[in-house]
Structures are given as structure tokens and as C-alpha cells.
PASEBA-267059 format. One line per field, with one value per residue (C-alpha): residue number from 1; x, y, z. Coordinates in nm, 3 decimals. Example, Ala and Ser with C-alpha at 12.3 -4.5 7.8 and 13.67 -1.06 7.14 Angstrom:
BEGIN
n 1,2
xx 1.230,1.367
yy -0.450,-0.106
zz 0.780,0.714
! end
This chain:
BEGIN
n 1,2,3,4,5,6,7,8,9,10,11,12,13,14,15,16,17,18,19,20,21,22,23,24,25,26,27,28,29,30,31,32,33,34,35,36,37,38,39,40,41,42,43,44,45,46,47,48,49,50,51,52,53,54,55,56,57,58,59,60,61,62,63,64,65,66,67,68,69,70,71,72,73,74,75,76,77,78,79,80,81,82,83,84,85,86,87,88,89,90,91,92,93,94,95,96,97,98,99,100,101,102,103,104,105,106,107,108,109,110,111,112,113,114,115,116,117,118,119,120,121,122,123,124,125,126,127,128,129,130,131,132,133,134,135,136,137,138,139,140,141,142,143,144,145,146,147,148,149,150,151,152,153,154,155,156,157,158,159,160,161,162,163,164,165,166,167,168,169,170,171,172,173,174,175,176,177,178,179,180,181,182,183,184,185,186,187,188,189,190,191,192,193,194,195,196,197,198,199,200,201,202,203,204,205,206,207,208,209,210,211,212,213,214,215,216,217,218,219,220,221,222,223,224,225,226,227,228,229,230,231,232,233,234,235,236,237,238,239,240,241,242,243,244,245,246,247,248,249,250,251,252,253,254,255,256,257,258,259,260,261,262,263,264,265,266,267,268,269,270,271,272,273,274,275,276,277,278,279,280,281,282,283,284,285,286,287,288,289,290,291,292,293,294,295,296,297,298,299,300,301,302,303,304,305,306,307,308,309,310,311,312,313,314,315,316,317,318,319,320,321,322,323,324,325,326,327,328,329,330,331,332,333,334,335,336,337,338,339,340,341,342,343,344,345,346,347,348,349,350,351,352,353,354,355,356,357,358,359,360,361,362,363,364,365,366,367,368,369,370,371,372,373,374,375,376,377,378,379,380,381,382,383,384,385,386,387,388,389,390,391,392,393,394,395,396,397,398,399,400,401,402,403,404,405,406,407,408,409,410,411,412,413,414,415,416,417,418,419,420,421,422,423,424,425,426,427,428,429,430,431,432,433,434,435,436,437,438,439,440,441,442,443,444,445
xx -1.990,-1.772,-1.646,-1.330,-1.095,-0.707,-0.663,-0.341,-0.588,-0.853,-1.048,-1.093,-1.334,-1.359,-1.523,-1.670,-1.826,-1.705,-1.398,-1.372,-1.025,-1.022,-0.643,-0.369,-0.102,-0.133,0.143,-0.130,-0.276,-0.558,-0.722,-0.822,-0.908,-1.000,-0.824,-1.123,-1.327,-1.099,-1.164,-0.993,-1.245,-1.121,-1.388,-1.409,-1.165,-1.038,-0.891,-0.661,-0.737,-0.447,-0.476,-0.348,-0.666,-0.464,-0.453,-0.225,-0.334,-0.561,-0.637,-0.847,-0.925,-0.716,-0.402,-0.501,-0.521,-0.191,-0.019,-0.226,-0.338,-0.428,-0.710,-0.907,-0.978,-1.068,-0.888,-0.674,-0.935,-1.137,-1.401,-1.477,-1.710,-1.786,-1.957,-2.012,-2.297,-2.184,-1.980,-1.725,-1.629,-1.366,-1.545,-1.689,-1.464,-1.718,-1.484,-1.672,-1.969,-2.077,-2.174,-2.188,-2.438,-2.779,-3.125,-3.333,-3.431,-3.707,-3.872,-3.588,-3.698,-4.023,-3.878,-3.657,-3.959,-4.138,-3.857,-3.681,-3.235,-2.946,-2.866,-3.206,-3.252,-2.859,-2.965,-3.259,-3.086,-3.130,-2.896,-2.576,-2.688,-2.973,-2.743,-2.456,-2.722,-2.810,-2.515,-2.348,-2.648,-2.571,-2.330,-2.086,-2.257,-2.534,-2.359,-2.170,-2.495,-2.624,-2.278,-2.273,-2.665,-2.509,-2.208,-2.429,-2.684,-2.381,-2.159,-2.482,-2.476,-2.153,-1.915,-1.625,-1.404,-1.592,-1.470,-1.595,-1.638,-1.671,-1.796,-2.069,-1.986,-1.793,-1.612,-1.333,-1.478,-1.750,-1.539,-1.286,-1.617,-1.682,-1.308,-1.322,-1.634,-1.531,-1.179,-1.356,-1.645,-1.316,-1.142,-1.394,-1.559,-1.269,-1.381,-1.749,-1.756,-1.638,-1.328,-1.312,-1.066,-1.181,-1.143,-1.196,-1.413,-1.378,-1.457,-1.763,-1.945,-1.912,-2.097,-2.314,-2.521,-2.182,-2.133,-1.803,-1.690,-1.545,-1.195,-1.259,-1.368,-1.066,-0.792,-1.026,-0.945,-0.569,-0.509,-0.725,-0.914,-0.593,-0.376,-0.642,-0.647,-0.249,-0.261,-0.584,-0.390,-0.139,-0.305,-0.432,-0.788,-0.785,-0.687,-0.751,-0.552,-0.741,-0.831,-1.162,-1.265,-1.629,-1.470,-1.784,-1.958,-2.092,-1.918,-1.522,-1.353,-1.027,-0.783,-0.945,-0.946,-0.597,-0.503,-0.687,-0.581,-0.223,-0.246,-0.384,-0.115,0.199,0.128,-0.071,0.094,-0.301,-0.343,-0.617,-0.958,-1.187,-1.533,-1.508,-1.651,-1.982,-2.272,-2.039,-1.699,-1.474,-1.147,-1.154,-0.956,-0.703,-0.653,-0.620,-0.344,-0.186,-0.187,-0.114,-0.532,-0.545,-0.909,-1.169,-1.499,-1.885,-1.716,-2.024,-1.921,-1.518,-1.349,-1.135,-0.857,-0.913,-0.989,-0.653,-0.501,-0.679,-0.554,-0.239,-0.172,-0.375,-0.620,-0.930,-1.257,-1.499,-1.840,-2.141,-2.480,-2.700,-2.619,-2.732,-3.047,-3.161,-3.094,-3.195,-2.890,-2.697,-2.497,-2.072,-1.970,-1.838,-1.827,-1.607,-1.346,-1.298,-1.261,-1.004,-0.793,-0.902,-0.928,-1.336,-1.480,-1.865,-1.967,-2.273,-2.207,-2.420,-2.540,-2.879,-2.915,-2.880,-2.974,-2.814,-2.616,-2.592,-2.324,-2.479,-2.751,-2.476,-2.341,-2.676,-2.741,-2.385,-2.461,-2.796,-2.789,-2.372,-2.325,-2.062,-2.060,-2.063,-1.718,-1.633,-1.889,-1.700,-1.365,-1.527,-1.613,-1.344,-0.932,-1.024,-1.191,-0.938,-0.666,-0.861,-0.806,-0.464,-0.513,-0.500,-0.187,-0.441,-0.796,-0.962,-0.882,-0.851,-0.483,-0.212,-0.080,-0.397,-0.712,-0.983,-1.203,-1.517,-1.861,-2.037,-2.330,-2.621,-2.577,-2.325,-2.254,-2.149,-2.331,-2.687,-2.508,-2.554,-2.849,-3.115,-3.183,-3.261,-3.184,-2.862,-2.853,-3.062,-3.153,-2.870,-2.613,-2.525,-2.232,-1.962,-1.658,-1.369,-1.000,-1.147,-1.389,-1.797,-1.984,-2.259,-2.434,-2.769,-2.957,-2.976,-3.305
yy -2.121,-2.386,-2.345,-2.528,-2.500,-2.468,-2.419,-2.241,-1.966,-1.762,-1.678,-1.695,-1.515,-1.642,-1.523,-1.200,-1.074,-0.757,-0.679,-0.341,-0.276,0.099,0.106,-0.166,0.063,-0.068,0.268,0.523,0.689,0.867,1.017,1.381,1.584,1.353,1.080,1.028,0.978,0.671,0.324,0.012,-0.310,-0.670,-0.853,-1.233,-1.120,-1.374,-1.283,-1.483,-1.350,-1.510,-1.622,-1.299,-1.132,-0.979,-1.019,-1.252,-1.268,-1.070,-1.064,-1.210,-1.553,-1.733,-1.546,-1.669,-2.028,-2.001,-1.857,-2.072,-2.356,-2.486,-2.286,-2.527,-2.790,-2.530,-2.793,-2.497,-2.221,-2.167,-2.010,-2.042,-1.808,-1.805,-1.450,-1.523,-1.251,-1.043,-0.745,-0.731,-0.370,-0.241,-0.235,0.073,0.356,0.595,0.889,1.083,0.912,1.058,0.685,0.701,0.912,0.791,1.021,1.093,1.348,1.259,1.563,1.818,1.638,1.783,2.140,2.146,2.082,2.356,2.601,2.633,2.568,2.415,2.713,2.796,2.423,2.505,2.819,2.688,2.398,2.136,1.983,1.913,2.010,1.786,1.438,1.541,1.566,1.217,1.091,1.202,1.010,0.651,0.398,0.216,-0.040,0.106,0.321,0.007,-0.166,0.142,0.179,-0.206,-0.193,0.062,-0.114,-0.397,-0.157,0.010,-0.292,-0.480,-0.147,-0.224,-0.030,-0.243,0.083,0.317,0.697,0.716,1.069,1.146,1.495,1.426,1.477,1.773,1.714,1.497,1.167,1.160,1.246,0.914,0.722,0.726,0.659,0.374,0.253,0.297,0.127,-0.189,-0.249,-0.260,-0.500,-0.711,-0.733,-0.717,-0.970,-0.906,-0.551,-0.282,-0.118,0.238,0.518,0.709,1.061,1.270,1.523,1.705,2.085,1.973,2.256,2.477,2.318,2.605,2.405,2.435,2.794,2.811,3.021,2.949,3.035,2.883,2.514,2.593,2.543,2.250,2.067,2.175,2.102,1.848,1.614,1.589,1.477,1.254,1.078,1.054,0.881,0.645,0.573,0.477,0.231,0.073,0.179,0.454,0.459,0.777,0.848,1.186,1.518,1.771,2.078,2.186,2.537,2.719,3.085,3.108,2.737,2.768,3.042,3.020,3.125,2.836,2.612,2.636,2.640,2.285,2.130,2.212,2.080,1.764,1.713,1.840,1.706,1.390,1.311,1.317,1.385,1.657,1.586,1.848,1.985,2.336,2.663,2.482,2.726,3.063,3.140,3.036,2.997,2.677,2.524,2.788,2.683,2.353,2.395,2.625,2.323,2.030,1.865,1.559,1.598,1.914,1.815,2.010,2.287,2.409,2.746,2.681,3.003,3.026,3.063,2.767,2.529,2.600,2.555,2.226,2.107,2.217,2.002,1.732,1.770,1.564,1.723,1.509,1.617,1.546,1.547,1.436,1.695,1.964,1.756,1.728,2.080,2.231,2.420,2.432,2.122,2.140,2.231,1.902,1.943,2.252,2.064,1.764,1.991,2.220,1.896,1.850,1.499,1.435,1.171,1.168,0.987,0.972,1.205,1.016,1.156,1.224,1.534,1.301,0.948,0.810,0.468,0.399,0.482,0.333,0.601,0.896,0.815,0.821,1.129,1.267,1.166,1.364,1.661,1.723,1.598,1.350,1.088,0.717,0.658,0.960,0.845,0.486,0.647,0.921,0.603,0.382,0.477,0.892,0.830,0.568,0.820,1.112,0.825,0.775,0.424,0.377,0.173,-0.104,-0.003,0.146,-0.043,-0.390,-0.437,-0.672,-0.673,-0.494,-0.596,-0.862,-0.633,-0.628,-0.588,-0.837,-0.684,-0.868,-0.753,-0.816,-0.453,-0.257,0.030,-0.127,-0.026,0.337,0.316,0.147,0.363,0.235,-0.099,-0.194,-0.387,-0.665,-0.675,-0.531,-0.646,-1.017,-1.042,-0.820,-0.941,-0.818,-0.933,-1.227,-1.331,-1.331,-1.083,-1.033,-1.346,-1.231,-1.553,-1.544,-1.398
zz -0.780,-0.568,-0.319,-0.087,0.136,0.185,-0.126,-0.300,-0.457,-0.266,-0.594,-0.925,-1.197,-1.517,-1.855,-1.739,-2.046,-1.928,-1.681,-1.623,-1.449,-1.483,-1.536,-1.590,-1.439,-1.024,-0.954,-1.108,-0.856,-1.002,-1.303,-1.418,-1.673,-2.032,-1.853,-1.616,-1.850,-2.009,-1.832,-1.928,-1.990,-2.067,-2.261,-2.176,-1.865,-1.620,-1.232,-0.986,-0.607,-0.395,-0.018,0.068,-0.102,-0.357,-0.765,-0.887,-1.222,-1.451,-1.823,-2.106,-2.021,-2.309,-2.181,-1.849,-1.974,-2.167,-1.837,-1.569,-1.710,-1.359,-1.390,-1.650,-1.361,-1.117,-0.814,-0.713,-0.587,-0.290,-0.476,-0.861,-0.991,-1.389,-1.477,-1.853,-1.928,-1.629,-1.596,-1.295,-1.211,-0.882,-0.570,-0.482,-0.246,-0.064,0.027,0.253,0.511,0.881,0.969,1.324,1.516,1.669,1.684,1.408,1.211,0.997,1.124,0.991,0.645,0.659,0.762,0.466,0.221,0.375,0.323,0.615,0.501,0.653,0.840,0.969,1.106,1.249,1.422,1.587,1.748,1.520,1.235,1.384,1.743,1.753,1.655,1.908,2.183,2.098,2.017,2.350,2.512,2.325,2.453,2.237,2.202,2.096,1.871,1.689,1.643,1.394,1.209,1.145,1.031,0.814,0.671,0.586,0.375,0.215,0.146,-0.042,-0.255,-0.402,-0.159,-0.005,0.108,0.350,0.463,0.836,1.001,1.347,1.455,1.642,1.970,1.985,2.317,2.412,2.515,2.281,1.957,2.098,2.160,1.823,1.707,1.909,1.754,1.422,1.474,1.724,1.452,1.158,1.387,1.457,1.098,0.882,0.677,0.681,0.652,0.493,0.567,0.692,0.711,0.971,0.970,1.278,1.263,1.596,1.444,1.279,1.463,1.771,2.032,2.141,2.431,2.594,2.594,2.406,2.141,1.791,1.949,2.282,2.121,1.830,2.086,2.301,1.978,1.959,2.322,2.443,2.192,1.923,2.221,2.363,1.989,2.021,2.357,2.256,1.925,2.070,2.317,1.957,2.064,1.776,1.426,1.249,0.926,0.841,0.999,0.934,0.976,0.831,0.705,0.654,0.770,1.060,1.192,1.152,1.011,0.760,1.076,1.301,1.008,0.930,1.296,1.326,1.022,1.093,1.442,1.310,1.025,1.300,1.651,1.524,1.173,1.058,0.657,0.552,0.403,0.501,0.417,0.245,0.012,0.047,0.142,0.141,-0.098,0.159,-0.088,0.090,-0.196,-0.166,0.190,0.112,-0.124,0.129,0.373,0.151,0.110,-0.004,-0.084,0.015,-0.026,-0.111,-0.318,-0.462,-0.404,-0.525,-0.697,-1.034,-0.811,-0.601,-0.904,-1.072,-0.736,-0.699,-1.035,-1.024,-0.672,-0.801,-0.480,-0.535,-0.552,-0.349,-0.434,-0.266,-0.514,-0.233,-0.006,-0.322,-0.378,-0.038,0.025,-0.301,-0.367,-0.678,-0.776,-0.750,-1.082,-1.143,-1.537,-1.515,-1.242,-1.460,-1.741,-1.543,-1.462,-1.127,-1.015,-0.935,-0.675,-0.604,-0.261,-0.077,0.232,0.443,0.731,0.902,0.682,0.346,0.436,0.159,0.121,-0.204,-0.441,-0.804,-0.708,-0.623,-0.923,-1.138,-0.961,-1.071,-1.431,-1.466,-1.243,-1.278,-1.675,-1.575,-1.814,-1.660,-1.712,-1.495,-1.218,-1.220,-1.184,-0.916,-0.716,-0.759,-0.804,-0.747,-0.380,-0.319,-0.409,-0.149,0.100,0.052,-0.101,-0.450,-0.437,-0.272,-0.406,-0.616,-0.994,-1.036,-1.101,-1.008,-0.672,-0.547,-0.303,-0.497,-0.391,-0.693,-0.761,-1.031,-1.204,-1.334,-1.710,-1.982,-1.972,-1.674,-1.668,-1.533,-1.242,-1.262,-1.542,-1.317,-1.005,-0.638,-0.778,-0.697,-0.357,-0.529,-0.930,-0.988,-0.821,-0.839,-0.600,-0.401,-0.330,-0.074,-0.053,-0.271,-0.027,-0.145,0.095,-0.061,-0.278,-0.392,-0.535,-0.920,-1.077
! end
């Protein structure tokens, strides 16, 4: 690797063994049903990154050379990387992370193995309750300092496009604190980082320590925290793009839901990516082609009814294997949604409950507890979670006109990325790459 500057060319890649693009159409949005399981791979593949971080160019490397010639003397990049024996695959979209929160809850860990559930840890003050308590207590600063330590773990694992929850605070100024965090920390590390959607998460639970009801804390989010995030946003403090509601038994009920969602997508022109039918049949995927989802996620408990619906709308599916393996629960039926035609995405879902950063391991994880082949894990993880973000048409594949973003794997064939587990953030993983910029440069082995 070289590298110079002011050059006319950010990047380029040359002779990947393979280049796995996903999809040469840049207006697809995402894929379902067979589809999913189709990804596109250029053998001996070449890619142009231009100073605005986008692909110019991409192809086999003798097309390259007969339409760039330039590119033989290598005078015209920043960066020139050659990946002969490597495999160069999208960078990775994690479409659904609770990255900020401080306290820890190593101890629930221990509960869970003893027998004790979700719900039990919930009722007894702990779970949700326990990280809002701390997370109220923690300053900005402090709070930033964890979701950067974060980024960093999750962006040497491959992912370059991050899904960032709030929802724990549960009150007005701490559910902005975190906004602000999350938008200060994408400001600030644009180019070091990577970049998050956030999505706020207000109605993650009902804040019982502050003796409210599900309907009294159901219109404190209608009337005062969505038109706090309306004035903040538009002091350029904020920058949400999605609303959630954890629809679930016990926590928010379909009427509240709905009521939330709506005031979200109305009053704040948020879209809707919420967490639904996950430990009760909540025909959460009905709802959410009621209200116009773009993506519902957990589904483990997901009706016949709501996985038409799902299909027929094209809402994505984002399912969460960590959450079913920490908990011991049964796995989403991810084989029967991809079969149904609903689009799939598998992210980590991390959060103190499943400490997981790593998306080669979700998707290993996908592949042997949900029968997803590895094809359908790639896709899950790259153009599907970009599409449940709303941003396929700049991540997620690596097509013309979109982000450089990429990962380059330490093998001749890509999928050592899913096939070796815990692996990834060194062995496997030889570089990451965002807007054609190296990130990550792990030292040859």
C-alpha cells in the first residue's frame, strides 16, 4: 500500500481475487426471497474510490485497464492497495445497536444462567431499569467516551454503518442527552468512525421508579420528549431519522404503540423501525404494515398473518440471534421469512443484555442456529440493513456512485469471514475501509 496526497483519486483496489459487490444494480434497494441468497462476485475485481468517497469505477481489472489506463502507474491515487489473494466484500451495516448507556450488568449474566428471564430480571428492577438509573447519572462526556470505545470495537469488526438507539433514559433530558451524544461523537469522528443513524428510542420501557403509568409516560413522549427532539433538531444538536417503540406485554401495548409511532412519523417527520412480537404474539408486524415500518425487529414470535404482511410491503425483518442465544429462547424463524419473501437483516442488538459487537459472529450465529446460508447472512448485513435504514442508495453493495465503504478479508475466498468465529477484528480481517479512506490496517500475518 502507498499512499499520497492531493491526488485526483481517493482509492484504488486492484486484483482482489475475489470482489464481492452483492449487486451491480446501485437503484436496487434490497433483496428477498431466492434473491437473497444470490450475490454478485468479480474475480480478479478492480475499484476506483473518488475524492468524494464514492465509486467511480468498478469491474474486473482488465476492463479497468482498458477503461483507466491511468491506473497501471498508480501516480493518480491517494491510496493503492493490491488485494491479490484477498477477498473485498461491502462494509458491514449493523441495523439495530443500543450503543449508548453506562452501568454494568455482568451480574444479570449470572442470573440468566441460573434461570431467572428477561422479564423476571425486568420485574425486579433490573434490565432496562438498572442502565437508565445509570445512565441518567453519566455526563456526556462520559457517555461519548463508552460509545466511541464502542465504535472502535465494532468498526475493527468489519462494520462501517452503525444503527444507534437511545432509550435509556426514559425522560426528556436524558433521552436528548443521548441524541446529542450520538449526533456530537458522528460529527466529530466522521472520518474515523462509524456512521450512525440514530433512532430514538424514548418508549423503550415505562419508567416505573417514576411512578407513571403506561398511558401517563405514552403521552410524556407525545407531548414533551418528541417536541423537545423537534426544537434540539432544529438547533442542529439532534439528528434522528428513526422512531421506536419496544411493543411488547407488559412494556407498551399495540394502542400506545401506534399512538407513538404515529406521533413520531406526523409531528417529527421520523420513519419507523421498532422492536416487536418478540417475547408475546403481539401482531407487531401487522401494526407495522398498518403504519408504514420500514423495518420491525426480534419477531421471534411473528404470525402467518404478519409475515405475508411483511412480504407483501417489503418491510425488513431485522432479526436479532444474540438476543435468542443469550436469553435461551427460540431463534426468529428466519428460514421461513426468507422463504415467505420477506426481506431478512441479522444485526447484533447490542446492548448490556447481549454484549455483542461483532457482526462476522451474528452472522455465523445466523448460519448455524437460523439455517441461513452465507450468502443470505452477507446480504442480511450489507444492502438489507442498509435498506431498514433508509440507505441503500449509498450503502450497503459496492456499486457505482455509492460510498467506498469495504472490508478486505485475509483469504482468497470471502467467506473466512463468517466461517472462522471470534476472529474477525484481527486474523481475519486485513483492512476496513470507509468513503475510501483505510480505518482499520491490521499488520499482515
Amino acid at each position: 500500500m502507498s499512499s499520497n496526497q492531493n491526488r485526483p483519486y481517493r482509492l484504488l483496489i486492484e486484483q482482489a481475487s475475489q470482489l464481492v459487490t452483492i449487486t451491480s444494480d446501485p437503484s436496487l434497494r434490497l433483496k428477498k426471497g431466492k434473491d437473497q441468497n444470490s450475490i454478485q462476485i468479480i474475480e480478479n475485481g478492480s475499484m476506483i474510490v473518488g475524492q468524494n468517497g464514492t465509486i467511480v469505477a468498478i469491474g474486473t481489472h482488465e476492463d479497468l485497464l482498458q477503461e483507466h489506463p491511468f491506473i497501471k502507474d498508480h501516480s493518480q491515487f491517494e491510496t493503492v492497495i493490491n488485494a491479490r489473494g484477498k477477498s473485498v466484500v461491502p462494509g458491514l451495516v449493523d441495523g439495530h445497536t443500543h450503543p449508548v448507556w453506562s452501568g454494568d450488568r455482568t451480574h444479570e449474566f449470572s442470573m440468566k444462567l441460573s434461570g431467572a428471564t428477561y422479564m423476571d430480571i425486568h420485574k425486579m428492577g433490573g434490565g432496562i431499569a438498572f442502565t437508565v438509573r445509570h445512565t441518567r447519572q453519566s455526563s456526556e462526556e462520559e457517555l461519548s467516551h463508552l460509545l466511541q470505545k464502542r465504535l472502535r470495537t465494532m468498526l475493527r469488526n468489519g462494520s462501517t454503518v452503525v444503527e444507534a438507539k437511545s432509550g435509556y433514559g426514559l425522560n426528556t433530558e436524558t433521552e436528548m442527552k443521548m441524541l446529542k451524544v450520538i449526533h456530537a461523537v458522528n460529527q466529530k469522528y466522521a472520518d474515523r468512525l462509524p456512521h450512525m443513524i440514530a433512532n430514538y428510542l424514548g418508549a423503550h420501557s415505562v419508567p416505573k421508579a417514576d411512578n407513571v403509568t403506561m398511558t401517563e409516560y405514552t403521552q410524556m413522549v407525545i407531548e414533551e420528549q418528541i417536541p423537545e427532539l423537534i426544537r434540539l433538531r432544529d438547533q442542529g444538536l439532534i439528528d434522528p431519522k428513526f422512531i421506536d417503540v419496544f411493543h411488547e406485554e407488559g412494556v407498551f401495548d399495540t394502542e400506545s404503540t401506534r399512538q407513538i409511532l404515529l406521533a413520531g412519523r406526523e409531528k417529527a417527520n421520523l420513519k419507523i423501525n421498532f422492536h416487536g412480537d418478540e417475547l408475546h404474539a403481539m401482531k407487531s408486524a401487522e401494526l407495522g404494515a398498518e403504519i408504514g415500518a420500514l423495518g420491525i425487529s426480534h419477531l421471534e414470535m411473528i404470525s402467518e398473518e404478519g409475515t405475508r404482511l411483511m412480504a407483501e410491503k417489503e418491510i425488513c425483518a431485522v432479526l436479532l440471534p444474540t438476543t435468542a442465544y443469550v436469553l435461551r429462547i427460540e431463534y426468529p424463524p428466519a428460514r421461513k421469512l426468507i422463504d415467505s419473501g420477506v426481506p431478512v437483516v441479522v444485526a447484533s442488538d447490542f446492548n448490556p443484555n447481549a454484549h455483542c459487537m461483532s457482526l462476522p459472529f451474528v452472522m455465523n450465529l445466523s448460519c448455524v442456529n437460523m439455517r441461513m446460508t452465507m450468502q443470505e447472512a452477507l446480504v442480511a448485513c450489507t444492502l438489507n440493513a442498509a435498506a431498514s435504514l433508509d440507505c441503500s442508495d449509498k450503502y450497503g453493495s459496492l456499486t457505482r456512485g455509492k460510498f467506498g465503504d469495504c472490508v478486505i478479508v485475509n483469504s482468497a475466498n470471502w467467506e473466512h469471514l463468517i466461517y472462522e468465529i471470534g476472529n474477525s477484528s484481527d486474523s481475519v480481517i486485513n483492512k476496513v475501509i470507509k468513503h475510501g479512506c483505510v480505518v482499520v490496517d491490521n499488520p499482515e500475518l
